[in-house]
C-alpha positions in Angstrom: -10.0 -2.8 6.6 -10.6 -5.1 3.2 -11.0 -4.0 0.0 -14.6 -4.6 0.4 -15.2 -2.3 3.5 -13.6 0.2 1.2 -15.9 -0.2 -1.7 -18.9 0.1 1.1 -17.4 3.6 2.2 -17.1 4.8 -1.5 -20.8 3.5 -2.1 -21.7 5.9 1.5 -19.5 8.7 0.6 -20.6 9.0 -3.1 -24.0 7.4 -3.2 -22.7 5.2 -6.2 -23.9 1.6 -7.2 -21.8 -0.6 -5.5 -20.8 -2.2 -9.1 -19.5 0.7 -9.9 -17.7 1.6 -6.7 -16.3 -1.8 -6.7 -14.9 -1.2 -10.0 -13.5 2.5 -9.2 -11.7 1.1 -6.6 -10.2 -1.9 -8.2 -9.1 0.8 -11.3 -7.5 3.1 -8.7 -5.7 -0.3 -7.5 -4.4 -1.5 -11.4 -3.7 2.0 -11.9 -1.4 2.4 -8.9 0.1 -1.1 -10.0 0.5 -0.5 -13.8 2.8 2.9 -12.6 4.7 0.9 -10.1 5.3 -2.0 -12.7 6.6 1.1 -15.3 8.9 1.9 -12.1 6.5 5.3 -12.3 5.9 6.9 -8.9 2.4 7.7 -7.8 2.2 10.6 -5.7 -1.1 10.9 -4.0 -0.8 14.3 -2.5 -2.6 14.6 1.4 -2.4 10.3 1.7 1.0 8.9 0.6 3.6 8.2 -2.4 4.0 5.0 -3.7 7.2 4.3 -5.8 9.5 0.7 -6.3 13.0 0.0 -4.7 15.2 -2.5 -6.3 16.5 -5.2 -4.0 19.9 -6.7 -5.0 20.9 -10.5 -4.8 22.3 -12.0 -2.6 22.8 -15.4 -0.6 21.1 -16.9 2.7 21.6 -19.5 4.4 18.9 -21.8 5.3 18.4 -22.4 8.8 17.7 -25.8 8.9 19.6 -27.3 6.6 22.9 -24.5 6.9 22.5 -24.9 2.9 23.5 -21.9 1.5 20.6 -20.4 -0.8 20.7 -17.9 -4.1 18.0 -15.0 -3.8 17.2 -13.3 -7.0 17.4 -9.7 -7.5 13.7 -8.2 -7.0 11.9 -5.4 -7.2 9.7 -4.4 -3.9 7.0 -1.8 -3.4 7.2 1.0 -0.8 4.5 3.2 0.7 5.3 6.6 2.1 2.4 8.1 4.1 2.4 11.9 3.9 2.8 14.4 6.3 -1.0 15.2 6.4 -1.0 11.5 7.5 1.4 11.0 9.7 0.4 14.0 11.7 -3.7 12.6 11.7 -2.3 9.2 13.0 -0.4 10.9 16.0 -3.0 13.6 16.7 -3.9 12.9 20.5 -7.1 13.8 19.8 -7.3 10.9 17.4 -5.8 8.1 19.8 -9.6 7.3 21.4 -9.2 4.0 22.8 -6.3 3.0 21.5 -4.6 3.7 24.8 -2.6 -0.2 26.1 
């Protein structure tokens, strides 16, 4: 799912232009990413957390040249899904073809 299918199931679920469901969702989106870029946590109770984890430096070596190669310290996002979640992803009731 895109951002735009999610825009089309705001506009369903709310009956809202889809300007303006467009632009909820892309607020909801900067909002989440303004918080992360602060290093504030978004908790999203029932659907997930989102918070930052730093990454320290260090060196790799390039695999086709064996030259060795500095990675910079960087900070990465990381999305916990809640238990409500995890527990609606692995309800058998849920798993309709997606059986292998």
């Amino acid at each position: 799912m895109n951002k735009a299918e999610i825009v089309e199931r705001v506009v369903l679920a709310t009956e809202m232009p889809r300007r303006e469901a467009s632009l909820a969702v892309e607020a909801v989106c900067d909002a989440i990413i303004d918080s992360l870029k602060r290093g504030v946590e978004v908790d999203l109770r029932g659907f997930a957390t989102f918070k930052t984890r730093k990454k320290l430096p260090y060196i790799r070596k390039n695999p086709f040249t064996g030259e060795r190669v500095n990675m910079n310290a960087r900070t990465i996002p990381v999305f916990i899904p809640s238990q409500r979640m995890k527990e609606a992803l692995n309800d058998p009731k849920n798993l309709r073809g997606l059986e292998g």
